[in-house]
PADRENRO-410082 format. One record per residue (C-alpha): residue number from 1; residue in one letter; x, y, z. Coordinates in steps of 0.1 Angstrom, whole numbers, plus 5000, padded with zeros to 4 digits. Example, Ala and Ser with C-alpha at 12.3 -4.5 7.8 and 13.67 -1.06 7.14 Angstrom:
<sites>
{1, A, {5123, 4955, 5078}}
{2, S, {5137, 4989, 5071}}
</sites>
This chain:
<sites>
{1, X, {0201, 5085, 2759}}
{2, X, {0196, 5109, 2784}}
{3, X, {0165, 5133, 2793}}
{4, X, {0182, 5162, 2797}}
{5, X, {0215, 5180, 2779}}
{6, X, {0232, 5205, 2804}}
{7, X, {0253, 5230, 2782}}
{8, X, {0278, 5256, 2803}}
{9, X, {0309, 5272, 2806}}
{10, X, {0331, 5247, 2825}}
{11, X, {0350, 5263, 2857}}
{12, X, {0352, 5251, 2892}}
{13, X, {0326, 5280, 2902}}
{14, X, {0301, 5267, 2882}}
{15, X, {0306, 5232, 2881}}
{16, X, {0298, 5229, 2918}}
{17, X, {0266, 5245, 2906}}
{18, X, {0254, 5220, 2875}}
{19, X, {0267, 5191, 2894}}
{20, X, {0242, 5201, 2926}}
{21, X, {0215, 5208, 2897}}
{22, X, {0221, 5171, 2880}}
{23, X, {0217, 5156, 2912}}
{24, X, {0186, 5167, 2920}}
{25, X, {0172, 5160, 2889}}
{26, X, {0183, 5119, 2887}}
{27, X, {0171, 5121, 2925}}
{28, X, {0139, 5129, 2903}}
{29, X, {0146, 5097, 2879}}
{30, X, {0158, 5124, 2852}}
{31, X, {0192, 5107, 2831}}
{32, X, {0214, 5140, 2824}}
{33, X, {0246, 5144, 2802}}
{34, X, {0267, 5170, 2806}}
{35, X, {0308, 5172, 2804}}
{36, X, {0308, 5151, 2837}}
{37, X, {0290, 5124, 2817}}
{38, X, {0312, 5119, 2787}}
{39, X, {0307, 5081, 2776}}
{40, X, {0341, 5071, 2767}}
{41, X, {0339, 5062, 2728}}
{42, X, {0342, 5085, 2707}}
{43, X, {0351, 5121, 2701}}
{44, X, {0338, 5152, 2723}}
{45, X, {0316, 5169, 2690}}
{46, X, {0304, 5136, 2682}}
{47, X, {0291, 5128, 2713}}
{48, X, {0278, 5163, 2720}}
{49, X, {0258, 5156, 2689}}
{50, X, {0246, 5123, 2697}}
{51, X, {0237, 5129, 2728}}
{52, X, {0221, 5167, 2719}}
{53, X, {0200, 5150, 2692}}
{54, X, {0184, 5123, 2715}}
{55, X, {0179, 5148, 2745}}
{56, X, {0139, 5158, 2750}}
{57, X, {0154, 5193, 2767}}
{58, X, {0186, 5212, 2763}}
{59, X, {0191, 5233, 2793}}
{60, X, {0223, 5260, 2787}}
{61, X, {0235, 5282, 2815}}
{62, X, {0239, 5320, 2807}}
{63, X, {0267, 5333, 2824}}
{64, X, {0292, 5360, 2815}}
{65, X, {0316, 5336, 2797}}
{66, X, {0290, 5316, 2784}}
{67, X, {0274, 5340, 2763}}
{68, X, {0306, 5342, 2741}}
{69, X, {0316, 5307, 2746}}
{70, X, {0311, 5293, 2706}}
{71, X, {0306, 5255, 2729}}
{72, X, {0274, 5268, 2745}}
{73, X, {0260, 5289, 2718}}
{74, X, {0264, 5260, 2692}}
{75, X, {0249, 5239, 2718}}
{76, X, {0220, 5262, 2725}}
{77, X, {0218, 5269, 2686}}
{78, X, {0215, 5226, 2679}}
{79, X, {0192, 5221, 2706}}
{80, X, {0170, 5256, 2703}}
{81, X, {0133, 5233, 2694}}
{82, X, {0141, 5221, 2730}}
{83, X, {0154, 5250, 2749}}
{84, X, {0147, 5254, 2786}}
{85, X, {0173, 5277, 2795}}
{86, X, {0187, 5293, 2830}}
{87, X, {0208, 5322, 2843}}
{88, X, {0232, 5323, 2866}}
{89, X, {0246, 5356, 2858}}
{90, X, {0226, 5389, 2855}}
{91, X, {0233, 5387, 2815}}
{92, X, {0216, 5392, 2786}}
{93, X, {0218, 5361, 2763}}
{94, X, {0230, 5361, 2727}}
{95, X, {0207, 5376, 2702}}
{96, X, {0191, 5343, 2685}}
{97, X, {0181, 5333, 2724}}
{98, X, {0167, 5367, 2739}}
{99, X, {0132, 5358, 2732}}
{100, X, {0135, 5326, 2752}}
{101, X, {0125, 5329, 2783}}
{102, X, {0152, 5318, 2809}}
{103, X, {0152, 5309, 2843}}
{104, X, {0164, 5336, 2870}}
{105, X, {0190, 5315, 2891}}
{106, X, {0214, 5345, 2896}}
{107, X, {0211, 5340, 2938}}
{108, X, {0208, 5297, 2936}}
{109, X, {0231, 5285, 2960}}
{110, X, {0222, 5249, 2950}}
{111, X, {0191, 5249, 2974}}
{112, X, {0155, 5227, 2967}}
{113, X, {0140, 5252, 2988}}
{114, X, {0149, 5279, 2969}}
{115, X, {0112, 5294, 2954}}
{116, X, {0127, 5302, 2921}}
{117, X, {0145, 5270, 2917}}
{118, X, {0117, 5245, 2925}}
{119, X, {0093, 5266, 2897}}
{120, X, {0121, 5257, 2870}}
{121, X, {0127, 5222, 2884}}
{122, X, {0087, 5216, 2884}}
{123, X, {0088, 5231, 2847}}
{124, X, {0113, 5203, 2839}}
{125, X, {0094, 5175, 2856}}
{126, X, {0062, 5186, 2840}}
{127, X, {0079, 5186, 2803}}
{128, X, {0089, 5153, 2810}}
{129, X, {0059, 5138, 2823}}
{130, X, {0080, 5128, 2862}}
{131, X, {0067, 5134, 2890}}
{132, X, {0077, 5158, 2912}}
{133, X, {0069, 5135, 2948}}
{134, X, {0101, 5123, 2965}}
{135, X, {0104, 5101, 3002}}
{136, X, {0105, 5125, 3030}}
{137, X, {0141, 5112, 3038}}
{138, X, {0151, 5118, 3002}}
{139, X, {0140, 5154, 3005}}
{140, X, {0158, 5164, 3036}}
{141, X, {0185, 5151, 3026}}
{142, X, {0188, 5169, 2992}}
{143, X, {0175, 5200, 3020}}
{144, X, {0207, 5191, 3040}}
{145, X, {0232, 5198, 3012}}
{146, X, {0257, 5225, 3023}}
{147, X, {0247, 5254, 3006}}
{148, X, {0272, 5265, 2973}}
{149, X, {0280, 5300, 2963}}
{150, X, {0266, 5319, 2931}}
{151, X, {0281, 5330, 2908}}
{152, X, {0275, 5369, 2919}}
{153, X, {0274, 5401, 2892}}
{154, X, {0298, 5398, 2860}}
{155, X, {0329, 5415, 2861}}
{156, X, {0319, 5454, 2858}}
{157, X, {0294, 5455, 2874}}
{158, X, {0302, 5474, 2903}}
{159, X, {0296, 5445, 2926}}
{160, X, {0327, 5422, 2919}}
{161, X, {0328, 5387, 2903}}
{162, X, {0317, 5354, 2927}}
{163, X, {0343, 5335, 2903}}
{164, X, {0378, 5334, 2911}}
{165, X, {0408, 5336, 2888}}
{166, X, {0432, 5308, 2876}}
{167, X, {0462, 5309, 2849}}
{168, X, {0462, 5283, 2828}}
{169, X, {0490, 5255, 2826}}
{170, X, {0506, 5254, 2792}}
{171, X, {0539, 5258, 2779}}
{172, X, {0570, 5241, 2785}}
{173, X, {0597, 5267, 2779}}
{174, X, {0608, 5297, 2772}}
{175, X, {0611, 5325, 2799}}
{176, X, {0621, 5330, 2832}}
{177, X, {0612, 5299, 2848}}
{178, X, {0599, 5298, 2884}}
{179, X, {0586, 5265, 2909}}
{180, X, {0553, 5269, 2912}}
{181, X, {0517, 5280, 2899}}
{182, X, {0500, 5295, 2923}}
{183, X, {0468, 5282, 2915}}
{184, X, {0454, 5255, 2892}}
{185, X, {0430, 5232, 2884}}
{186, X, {0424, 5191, 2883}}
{187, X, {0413, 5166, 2858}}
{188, X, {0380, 5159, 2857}}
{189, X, {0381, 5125, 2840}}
{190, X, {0381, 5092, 2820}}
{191, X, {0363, 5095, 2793}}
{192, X, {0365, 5127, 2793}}
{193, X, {0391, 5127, 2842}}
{194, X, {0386, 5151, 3104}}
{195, X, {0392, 5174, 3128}}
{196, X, {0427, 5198, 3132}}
{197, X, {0452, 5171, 3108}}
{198, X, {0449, 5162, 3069}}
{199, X, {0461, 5128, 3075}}
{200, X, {0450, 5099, 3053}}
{201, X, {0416, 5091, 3061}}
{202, X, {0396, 5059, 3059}}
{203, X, {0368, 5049, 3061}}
{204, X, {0331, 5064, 3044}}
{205, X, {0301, 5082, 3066}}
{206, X, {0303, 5111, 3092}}
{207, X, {0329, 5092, 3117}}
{208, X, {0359, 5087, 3097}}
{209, X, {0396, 5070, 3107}}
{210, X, {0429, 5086, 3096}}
{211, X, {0461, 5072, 3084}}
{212, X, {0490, 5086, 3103}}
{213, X, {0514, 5061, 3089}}
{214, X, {0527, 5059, 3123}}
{215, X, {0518, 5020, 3140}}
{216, X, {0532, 4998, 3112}}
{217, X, {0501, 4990, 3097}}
{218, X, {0478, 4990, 3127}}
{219, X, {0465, 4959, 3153}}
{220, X, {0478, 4928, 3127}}
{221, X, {0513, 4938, 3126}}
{222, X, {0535, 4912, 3149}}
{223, X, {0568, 4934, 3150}}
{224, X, {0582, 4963, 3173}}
{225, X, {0556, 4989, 3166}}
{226, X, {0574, 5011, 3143}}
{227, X, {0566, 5043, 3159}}
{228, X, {0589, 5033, 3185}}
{229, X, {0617, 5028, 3165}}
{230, X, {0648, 5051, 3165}}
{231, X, {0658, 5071, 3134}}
{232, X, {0665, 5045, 3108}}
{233, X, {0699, 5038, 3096}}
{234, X, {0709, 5056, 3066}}
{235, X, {0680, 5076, 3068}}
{236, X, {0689, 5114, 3057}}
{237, X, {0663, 5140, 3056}}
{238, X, {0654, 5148, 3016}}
{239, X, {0673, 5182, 3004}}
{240, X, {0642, 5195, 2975}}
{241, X, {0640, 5230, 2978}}
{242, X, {0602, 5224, 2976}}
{243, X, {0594, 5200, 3003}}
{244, X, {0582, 5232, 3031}}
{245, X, {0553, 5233, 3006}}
{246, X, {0544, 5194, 3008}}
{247, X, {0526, 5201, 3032}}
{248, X, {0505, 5167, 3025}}
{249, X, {0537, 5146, 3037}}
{250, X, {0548, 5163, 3068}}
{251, X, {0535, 5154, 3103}}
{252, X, {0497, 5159, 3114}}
{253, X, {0504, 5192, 3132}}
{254, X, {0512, 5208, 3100}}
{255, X, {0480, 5191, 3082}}
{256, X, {0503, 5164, 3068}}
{257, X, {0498, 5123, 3065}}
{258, X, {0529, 5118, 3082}}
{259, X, {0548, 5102, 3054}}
{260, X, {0577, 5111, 3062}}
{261, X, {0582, 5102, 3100}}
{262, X, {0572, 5070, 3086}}
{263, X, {0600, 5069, 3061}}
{264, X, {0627, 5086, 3087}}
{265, X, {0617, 5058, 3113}}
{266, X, {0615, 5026, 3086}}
{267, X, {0635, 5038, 3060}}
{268, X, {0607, 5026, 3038}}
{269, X, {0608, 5038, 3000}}
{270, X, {0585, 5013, 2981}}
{271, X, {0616, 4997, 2974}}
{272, X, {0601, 4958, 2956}}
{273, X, {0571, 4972, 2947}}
{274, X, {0554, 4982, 2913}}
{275, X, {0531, 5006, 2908}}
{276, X, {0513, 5012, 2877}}
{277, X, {0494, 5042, 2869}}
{278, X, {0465, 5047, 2839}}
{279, X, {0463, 5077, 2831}}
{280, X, {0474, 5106, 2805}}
{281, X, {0514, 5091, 2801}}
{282, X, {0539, 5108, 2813}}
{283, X, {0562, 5136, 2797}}
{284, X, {0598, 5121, 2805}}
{285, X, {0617, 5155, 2797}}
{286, X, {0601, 5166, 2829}}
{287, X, {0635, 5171, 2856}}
{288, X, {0614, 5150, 2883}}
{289, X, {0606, 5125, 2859}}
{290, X, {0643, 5126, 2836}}
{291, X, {0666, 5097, 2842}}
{292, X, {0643, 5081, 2866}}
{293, X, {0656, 5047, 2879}}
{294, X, {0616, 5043, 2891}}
{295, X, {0600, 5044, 2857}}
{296, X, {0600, 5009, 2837}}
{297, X, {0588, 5005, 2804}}
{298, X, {0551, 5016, 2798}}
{299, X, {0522, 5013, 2771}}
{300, X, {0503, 5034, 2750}}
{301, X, {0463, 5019, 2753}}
{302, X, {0451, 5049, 2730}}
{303, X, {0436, 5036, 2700}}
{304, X, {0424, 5061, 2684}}
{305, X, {0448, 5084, 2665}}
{306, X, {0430, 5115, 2668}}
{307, X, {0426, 5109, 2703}}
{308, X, {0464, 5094, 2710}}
{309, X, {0478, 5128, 2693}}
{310, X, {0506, 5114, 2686}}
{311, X, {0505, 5100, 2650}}
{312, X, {0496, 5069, 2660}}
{313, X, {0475, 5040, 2677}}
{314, X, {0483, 5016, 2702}}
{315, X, {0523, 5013, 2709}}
{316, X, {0551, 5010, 2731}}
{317, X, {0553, 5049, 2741}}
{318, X, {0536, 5059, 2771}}
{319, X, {0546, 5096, 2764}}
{320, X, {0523, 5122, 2766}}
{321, X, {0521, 5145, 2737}}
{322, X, {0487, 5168, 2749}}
{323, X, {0459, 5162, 2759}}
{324, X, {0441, 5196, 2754}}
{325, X, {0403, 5192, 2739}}
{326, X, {0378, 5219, 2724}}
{327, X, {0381, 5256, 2710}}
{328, X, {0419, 5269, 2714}}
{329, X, {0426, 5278, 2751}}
{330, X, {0402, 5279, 2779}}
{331, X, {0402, 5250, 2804}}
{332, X, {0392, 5225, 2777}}
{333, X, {0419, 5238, 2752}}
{334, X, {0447, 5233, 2779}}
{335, X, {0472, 5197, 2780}}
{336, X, {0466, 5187, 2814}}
{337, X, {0499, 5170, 2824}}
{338, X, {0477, 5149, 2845}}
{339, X, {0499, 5114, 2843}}
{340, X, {0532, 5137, 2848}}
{341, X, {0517, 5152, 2881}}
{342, X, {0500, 5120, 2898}}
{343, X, {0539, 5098, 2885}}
{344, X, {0557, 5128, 2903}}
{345, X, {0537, 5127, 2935}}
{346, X, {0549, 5092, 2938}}
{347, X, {0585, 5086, 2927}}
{348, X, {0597, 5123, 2918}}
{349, X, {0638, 5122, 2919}}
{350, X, {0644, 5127, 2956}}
{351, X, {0669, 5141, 2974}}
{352, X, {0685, 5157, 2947}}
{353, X, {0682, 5195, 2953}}
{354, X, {0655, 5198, 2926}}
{355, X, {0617, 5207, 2933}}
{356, X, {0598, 5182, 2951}}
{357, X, {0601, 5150, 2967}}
{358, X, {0580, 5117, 2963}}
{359, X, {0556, 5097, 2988}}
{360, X, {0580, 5062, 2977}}
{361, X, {0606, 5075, 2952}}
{362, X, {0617, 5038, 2958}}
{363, X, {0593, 5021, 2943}}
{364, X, {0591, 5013, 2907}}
{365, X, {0564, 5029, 2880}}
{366, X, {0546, 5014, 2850}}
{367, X, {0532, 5047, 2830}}
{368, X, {0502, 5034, 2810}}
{369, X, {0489, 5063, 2790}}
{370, X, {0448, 5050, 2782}}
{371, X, {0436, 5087, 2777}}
{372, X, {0443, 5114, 2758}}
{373, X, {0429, 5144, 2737}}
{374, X, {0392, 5148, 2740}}
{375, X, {0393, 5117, 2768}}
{376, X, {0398, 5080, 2767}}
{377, X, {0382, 5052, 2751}}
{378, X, {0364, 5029, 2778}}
{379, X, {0377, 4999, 2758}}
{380, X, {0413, 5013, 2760}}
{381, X, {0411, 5018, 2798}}
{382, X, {0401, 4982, 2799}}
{383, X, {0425, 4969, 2786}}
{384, X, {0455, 4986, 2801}}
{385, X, {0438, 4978, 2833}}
{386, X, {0444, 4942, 2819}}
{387, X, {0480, 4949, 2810}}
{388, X, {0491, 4969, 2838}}
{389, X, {0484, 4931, 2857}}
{390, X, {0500, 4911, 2832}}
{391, X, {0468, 4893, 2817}}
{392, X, {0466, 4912, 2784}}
{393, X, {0493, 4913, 2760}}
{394, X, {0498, 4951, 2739}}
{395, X, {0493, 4947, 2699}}
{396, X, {0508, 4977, 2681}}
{397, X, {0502, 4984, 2650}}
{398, X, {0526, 4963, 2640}}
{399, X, {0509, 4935, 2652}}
{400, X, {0541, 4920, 2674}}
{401, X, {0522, 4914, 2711}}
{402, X, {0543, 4922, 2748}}
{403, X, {0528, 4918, 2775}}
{404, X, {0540, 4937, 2808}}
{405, X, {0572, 4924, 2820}}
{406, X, {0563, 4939, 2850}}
{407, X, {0532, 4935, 2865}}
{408, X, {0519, 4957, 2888}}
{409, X, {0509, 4948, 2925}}
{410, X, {0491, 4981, 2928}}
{411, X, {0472, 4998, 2899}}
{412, X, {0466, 5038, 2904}}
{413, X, {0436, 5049, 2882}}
{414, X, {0434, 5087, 2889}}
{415, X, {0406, 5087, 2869}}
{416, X, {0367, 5094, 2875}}
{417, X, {0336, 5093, 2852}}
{418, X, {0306, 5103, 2865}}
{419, X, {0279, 5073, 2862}}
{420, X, {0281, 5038, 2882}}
{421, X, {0307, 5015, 2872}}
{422, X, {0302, 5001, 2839}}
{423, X, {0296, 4964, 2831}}
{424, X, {0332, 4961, 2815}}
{425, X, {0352, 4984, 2843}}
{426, X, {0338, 4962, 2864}}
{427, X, {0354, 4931, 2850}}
{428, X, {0386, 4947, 2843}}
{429, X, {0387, 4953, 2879}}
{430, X, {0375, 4920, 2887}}
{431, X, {0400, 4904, 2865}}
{432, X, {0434, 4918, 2882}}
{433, X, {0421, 4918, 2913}}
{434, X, {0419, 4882, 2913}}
{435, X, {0453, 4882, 2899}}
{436, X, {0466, 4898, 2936}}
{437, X, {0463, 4935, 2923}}
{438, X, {0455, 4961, 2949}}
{439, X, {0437, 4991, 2924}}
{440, X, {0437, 5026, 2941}}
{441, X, {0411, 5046, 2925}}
{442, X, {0397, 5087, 2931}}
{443, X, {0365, 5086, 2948}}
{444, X, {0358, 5116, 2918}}
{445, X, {0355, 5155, 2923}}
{446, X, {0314, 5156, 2912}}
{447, X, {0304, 5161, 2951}}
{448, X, {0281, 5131, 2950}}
{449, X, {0279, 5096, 2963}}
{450, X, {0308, 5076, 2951}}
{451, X, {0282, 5050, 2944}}
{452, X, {0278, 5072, 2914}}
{453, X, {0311, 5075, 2900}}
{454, X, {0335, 5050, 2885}}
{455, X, {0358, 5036, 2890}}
{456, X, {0349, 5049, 2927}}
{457, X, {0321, 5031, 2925}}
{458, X, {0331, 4994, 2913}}
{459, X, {0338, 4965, 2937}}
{460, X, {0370, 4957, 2945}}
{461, X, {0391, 4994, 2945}}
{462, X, {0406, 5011, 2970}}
{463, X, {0385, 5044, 2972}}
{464, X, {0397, 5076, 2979}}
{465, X, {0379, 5111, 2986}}
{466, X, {0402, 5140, 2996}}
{467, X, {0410, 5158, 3027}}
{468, X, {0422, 5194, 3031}}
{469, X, {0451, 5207, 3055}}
{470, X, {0427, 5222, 3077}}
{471, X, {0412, 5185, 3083}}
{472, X, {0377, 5186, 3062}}
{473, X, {0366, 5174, 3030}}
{474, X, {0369, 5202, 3004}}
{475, X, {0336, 5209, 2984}}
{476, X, {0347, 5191, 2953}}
{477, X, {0352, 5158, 2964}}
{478, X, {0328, 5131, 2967}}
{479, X, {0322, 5113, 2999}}
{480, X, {0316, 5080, 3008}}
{481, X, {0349, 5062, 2998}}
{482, X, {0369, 5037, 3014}}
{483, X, {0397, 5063, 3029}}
{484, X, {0404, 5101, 3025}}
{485, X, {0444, 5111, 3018}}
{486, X, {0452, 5150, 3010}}
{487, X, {0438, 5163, 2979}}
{488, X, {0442, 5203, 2989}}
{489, X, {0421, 5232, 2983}}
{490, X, {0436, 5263, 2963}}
{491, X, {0410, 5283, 2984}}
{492, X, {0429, 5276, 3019}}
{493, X, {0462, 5288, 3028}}
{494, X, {0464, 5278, 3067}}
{495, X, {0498, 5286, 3076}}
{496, X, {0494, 5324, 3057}}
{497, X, {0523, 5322, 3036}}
{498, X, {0505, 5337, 3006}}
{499, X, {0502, 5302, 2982}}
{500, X, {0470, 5280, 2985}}
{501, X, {0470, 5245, 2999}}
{502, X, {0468, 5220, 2976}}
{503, X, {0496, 5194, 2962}}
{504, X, {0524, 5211, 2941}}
{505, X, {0534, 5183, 2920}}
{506, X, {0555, 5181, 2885}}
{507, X, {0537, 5201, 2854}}
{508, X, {0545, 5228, 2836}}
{509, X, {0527, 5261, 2838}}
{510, X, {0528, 5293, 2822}}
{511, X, {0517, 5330, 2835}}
{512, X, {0530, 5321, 2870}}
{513, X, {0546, 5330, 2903}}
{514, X, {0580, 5316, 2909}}
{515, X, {0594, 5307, 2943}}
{516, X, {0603, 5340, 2949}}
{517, X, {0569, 5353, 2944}}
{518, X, {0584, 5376, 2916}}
{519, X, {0561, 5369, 2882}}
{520, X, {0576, 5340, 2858}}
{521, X, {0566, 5333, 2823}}
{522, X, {0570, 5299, 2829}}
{523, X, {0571, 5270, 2859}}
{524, X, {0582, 5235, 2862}}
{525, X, {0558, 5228, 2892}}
{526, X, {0518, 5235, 2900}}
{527, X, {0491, 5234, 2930}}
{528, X, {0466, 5209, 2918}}
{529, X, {0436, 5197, 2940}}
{530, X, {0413, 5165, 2938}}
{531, X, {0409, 5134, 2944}}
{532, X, {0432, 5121, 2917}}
{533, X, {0462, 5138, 2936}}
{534, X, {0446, 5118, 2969}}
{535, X, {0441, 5084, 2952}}
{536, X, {0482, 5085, 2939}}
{537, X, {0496, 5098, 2977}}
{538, X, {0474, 5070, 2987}}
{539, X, {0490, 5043, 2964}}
{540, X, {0524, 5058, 2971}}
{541, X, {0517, 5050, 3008}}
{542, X, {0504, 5018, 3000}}
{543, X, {0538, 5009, 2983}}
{544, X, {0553, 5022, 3013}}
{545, X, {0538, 4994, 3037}}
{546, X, {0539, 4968, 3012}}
{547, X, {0579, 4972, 3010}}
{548, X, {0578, 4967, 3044}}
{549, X, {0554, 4940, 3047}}
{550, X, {0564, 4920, 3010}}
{551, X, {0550, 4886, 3021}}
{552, X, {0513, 4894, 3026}}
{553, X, {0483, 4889, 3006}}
{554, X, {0464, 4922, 2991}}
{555, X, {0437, 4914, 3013}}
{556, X, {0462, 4913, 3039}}
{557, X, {0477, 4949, 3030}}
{558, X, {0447, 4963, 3022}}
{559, X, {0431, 4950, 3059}}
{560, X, {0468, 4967, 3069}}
{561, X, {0463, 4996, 3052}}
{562, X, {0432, 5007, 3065}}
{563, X, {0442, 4995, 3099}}
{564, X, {0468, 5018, 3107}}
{565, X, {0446, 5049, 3108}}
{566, X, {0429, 5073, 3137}}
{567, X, {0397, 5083, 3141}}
{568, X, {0379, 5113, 3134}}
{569, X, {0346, 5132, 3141}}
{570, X, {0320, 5141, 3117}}
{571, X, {0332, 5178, 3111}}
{572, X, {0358, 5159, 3087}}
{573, X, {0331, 5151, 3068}}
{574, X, {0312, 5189, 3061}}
{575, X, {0324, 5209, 3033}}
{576, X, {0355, 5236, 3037}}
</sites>
């Protein structure tokens, strides 16, 4: 049960500014729900219920969209005996609410020092009998937070909107088709989603190392260094039309990780090695994805029908049918493609003159779908954890078990829940881990502590927070983790050629630019950004020195792994 329900209209803009506004108040020993704190379980209006019927204060956020959202106002409208509401918008609330008094939060930009903002917080405090006294350390450090941007005016107001514009990913045909989105956004979860050079970066606190992929692994490796080897044999350079905008695996003076010197000098592709990802599935009609000698047989974890959107419970499928949740459209209402983007970043069909090219297109893929429509079970994720290693068999609903024929050495979860790692997470991580599984998780997008998040948070992953191509750590990502690879930022566009920097990767959008920058009704490919796209180039690089290296022990690779990195100053570390 949590003290406080915070209701809003979900978009990157103001996410930044409810996640800043939960922090401080758990730094105050306040529990808060909001979308970031979905317990996995059970459906999104049933928890919303639950958890708006056991919260002493239900704070919604007035906004231009939120005033018309029918989320917030039934929200608001279940929770009104409790109301302590805020605006971020100069907007007049719906009828039923004008007489309640709302906080004036128009100009917040996620400051404790701001006058207005510490009057509502010590209105919070005081309804809930906390104290408002924090440790002088605790307070300058919540003083220290880079400073966010308000929302500004509505639209129409003469004064221009602080939010920016994104098109929404949905359909899968029909059209002129183009190559990529020009902007879009990332998964938020579970149960729900350095200096000049975004190489991969290891290593938490204000003096990081980066990954160039360049040394073989770093200090323990006993061969010819490998950035001294000659082009190697066989080696020809991959012919997707898309790879100038893969930014994230070209060479560190274009922002890259270097992937691909790495492959041209080893001729490493994760050949040997098994990857398995839990995520959303995978939608196999998908030309990066079609006819895939990488993918090997997956699982469907989903349990619940409603949830698997499929017809169905747990079964042999891992195909993903949607997993678009709340009121139709809207960034809730849309299917993610999550599991088709992260499985494409990895082992897209390379060199074949189509779209994009993978990080180790060698290496073979497990697709275990665990979420789906309105989120994920935290039991389901569990136990495909479990299977993905080979220690749990699958029971369909025909009862017949199989387990995985083909247990994974590394597990990708691109997923992140915003609360410390659960009792049972932990143990499903504990459990393969000991089996010799190296598990490759997001540090999460909720620009906190990965101590916080999960499974960021739990012992045994490999964490990891995002980097941009201009070599900082983008405002969404959370910090802390064991490594930073590219996650992108839609807001950046360093080399000026008019499309944002994050990772294009397989997923269908709609109302989109195609390659010529001529307006398509449809696309096969989309910028993303977050830490999920980090955590898979991460795994895909991992793959990488594990084919090379097939003898060692995950503690071995993983020592290898963060080994073979450079270091970097603390400017990596502040906000872009």
């Amino acid at each position: 049960m949590a003290d406080v329900f915070l209701s809003y209209r979900n978009t990157d803009e103001r996410r930044k500014l409810i996640a800043r506004f939960a922090t401080i108040l758990r730094t105050h020993g306040v529990s808060v729900w909001w979308d970031y704190g979905l317990d996995a379980g059970e459906s999104y209006r049933e928890q919303i219920m639950r958890e708006m019927g056991q919260a002493k204060l239900v704070i919604p956020f007035w906004c231009e969209e939120s005033i018309t959202s029918e989320w917030v106002r039934m929200e608001a409208e279940m929770g009104k005996d409790k109301l302590l509401p805020a605006r971020l918008q100069r907007v007049t609330p719906p009828a039923q609410f004008e007489a309640i008094h709302a906080a004036h939060l128009e100009t917040w930009n996620g400051s404790i020092l701001d006058p207005v903002f510490d009057e509502f917080l010590m209105d919070i405090l005081r309804r809930l009998g906390r104290s408002a006294d924090l440790p002088a350390d605790t307070r300058a450090e919540l003083a220290s937070l880079p400073a966010l941007t308000p929302l500004g005016p509505p639209k129409g107001s003469g004064a221009g909107s602080g939010a920016g514009t994104r098109r929404s990913p949905g359909a899968r045909s029909g059209g002129k088709r183009g190559v990529a989105l020009l902007a879009a956004g990332a998964l938020a979860l579970v149960a729900a989603a350095g200096a000049a050079g975004a190489w991969i970066v290891f290593g938490g606190g204000s003096a990081t190392p980066v990954l160039a992929v360049d040394n073989g692994g770093g200090p323990a490796a006993t061969d010819v260094p490998e950035a001294e080897l000659a082009e190697a044999p066989g080696w020809v350079e991959p012919n997707d039309p898309l790879l100038p905008q893969q930014w994230y695996l070209g060479s560190a003076d274009g922002g890259g990780a270097g992937i691909l010197d790495y492959r041209r000098r080893t001729g490493a592709t994760g050949e040997g090695v098994v990857i398995a990802s839990i995520d959303t599935g995978v939608y196999l009609g998908h030309a990066e994805l079609m006819r895939s000698a990488s993918i090997l047989p997956g699982a469907d974890f989903v349990s619940d029908p409603m949830m698997a959107n499929d017809g169905d419970g747990r079964d042999d499928d891992p195909s993903d049918p949607g997993d678009g949740c709340g009121p139709a459209g809207g960034d809730q209402g849309a299917d993610t493609l999550h599991g088709t983007l992260n499985a494409s970043l990895i082992i897209a069909n390379t060199n074949n003159g189509v779209g994009i090219a993978g990080v180790a297109p060698g290496a073979k893929f497990v697709p275990v779908r665990a979420v789906g429509k309105c989120g994920g079970r935290l039991s389901d994720i569990n136990d495909a954890i479990r299977w993905a290693a080979g220690l749990l068999p699958l029971v369909g609903e025909s009862g017949v078990e199989r387990f995985n024929d083909h247990p994974a050495e590394i597990i990708l979860i691109p997923l992140s829940l915003f609360q410390t790692c659960p009792s049972s997470l932990q143990e499903a991580v504990t459990a393969v881990t000991e089996r010799g599984a190296m598990v490759v998780v997001p540090a999460g997008n909720q620009r906190v502590d990965v101590s916080l998040a999960s499974p960021g948070g739990c012992k045994g992953v490999i964490s990891v927070a995002a980097i941009t191509r201009s070599g900082r750590m983008p405002d969404y990502s959370n910090w802390g983790a064991d490594l930073l690879a590219p996650g992108g930022n839609l807001k950046e566009d360093v080399d000026g050629d008019g499309r944002p920097d994050g990772i294009v990767g397989a997923k269908y959008s709609s109302g989109c630019l195609g390659a010529d920058g001529a307006q398509a009704d449809a696309c096969e490919y989309s910028f993303e950004q977050g830490t999920s796209m980090a955590a898979s180039i991460a795994a895909g690089a991992l793959a990488l020195l594990k084919s090379r290296h097939m003898g060692e022990s995950a503690a071995d690779l993983r020592t290898r792994l963060l080994a073979a990195t450079r270091p970097m100053g603390a400017v990596t570390c502040s906000a872009s």
